[in-house]
Every structure is written in C-alpha cells, then in structure tokens.
N, C-alpha and C positions, 0 to 999 in steps of 0.2 A: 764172138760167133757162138750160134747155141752148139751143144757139144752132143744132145738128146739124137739118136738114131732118128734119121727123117722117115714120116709116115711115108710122104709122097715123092713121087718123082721132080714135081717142083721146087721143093723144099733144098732136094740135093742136089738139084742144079744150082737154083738161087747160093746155097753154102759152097759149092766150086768156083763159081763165080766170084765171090767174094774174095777165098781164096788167092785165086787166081790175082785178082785187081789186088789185094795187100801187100801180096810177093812183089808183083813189079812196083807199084810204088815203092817197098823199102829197097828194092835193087834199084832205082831211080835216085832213091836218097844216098843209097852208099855211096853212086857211083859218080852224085855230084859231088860227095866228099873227098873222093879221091882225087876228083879233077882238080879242085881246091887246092888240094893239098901239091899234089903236082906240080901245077901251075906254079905256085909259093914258092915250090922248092927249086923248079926253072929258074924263077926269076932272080933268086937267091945264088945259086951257081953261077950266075953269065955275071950279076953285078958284082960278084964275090963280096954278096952281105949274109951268107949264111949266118946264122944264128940258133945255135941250139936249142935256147931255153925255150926260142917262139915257136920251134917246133914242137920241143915237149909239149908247151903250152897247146898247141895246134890240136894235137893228137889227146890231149886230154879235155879240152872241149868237143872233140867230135865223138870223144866214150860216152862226156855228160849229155850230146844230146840224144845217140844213142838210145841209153838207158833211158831219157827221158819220152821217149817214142815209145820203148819196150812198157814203160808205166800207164802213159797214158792209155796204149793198143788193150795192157792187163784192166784196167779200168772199167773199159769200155765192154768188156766181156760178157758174155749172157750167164747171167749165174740163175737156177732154178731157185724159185719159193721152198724153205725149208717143207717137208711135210707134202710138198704137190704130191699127188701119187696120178699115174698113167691109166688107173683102174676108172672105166666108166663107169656113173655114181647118175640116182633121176635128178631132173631139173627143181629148184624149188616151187614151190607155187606161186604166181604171177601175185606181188605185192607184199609176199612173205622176206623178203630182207627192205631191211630201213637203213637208208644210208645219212650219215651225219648232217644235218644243215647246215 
C-alpha cells in the first residue's frame, strides 16, 4: 500500500479500506490455523495418538506460512521511483519524448 500522505479524500478511503480487508483476511488465516491445529489436537487426545514431533512439525509450518504471507504482502508494497519529487514541474511539449520501439 502507498505509504505517500493522501492528496484526496478518496485516496484515504480507498488506503482504509484496503487496510481494513488485509486485517480481516490475515485474522481469517490465523484463525483457520488455529482451528486446524485444535481440531489435530482434539482428535489426538480422544484417540490417545498424540504426537509431539507432528505438532512441532504443525506449528513450524504454520510460522513457514506465516512468514511466507508476511513476504509476499512485503513484495507487493508500493515502493516510490528513486528521485520522484511531489514538486509540480510544466508538461513536455506534445512529441518531445520518444519512447523505444
């Protein structure tokens, strides 16, 4: 998400909004990973097949995906053009940039 202070009112709607919709999705994801994991560990107590290691295991896939959410969401981020400046600058002359064929 751009991180630039919004000119307009639409802008900082649109950025709450967005907001808004990423929180609950990753509270959506955590919160199937805990059922997950719950669940596993229900069904592990009543059949007395607990298993340690699968839980470690459990909980160190749910870090990997985690962090692999956290990378991708970092990825995805609006990063400004080196050098952009916010200062208004005239327009060029209509034909005066050539772009590569």
């Amino acid at each position: 998400m751009p991180t630039r202070t919004p000119d307009t009112a639409g802008v900082l709607i649109a950025r709450i909004d967005l907001a808004a919709a990423r929180t609950a999705l990753q509270q959506a994801a955590m919160k199937s990973d805990m059922q997950r994991s719950s669940g596993n560990a229900g069904l592990s107590i009543i059949d007395d097949s607990w298993d340690r290691g699968r839980a470690r295991r459990d909980a160190w896939q749910a870090d990997e995906l985690e962090s692999q959410r956290r990378q991708a969401a970092a990825a995805r981020a609006f990063v400004e053009r080196p050098g952009a400046g916010t200062s208004l600058g005239p327009c060029p002359p209509l034909g005066s940039i050539s772009y590569p064929g």
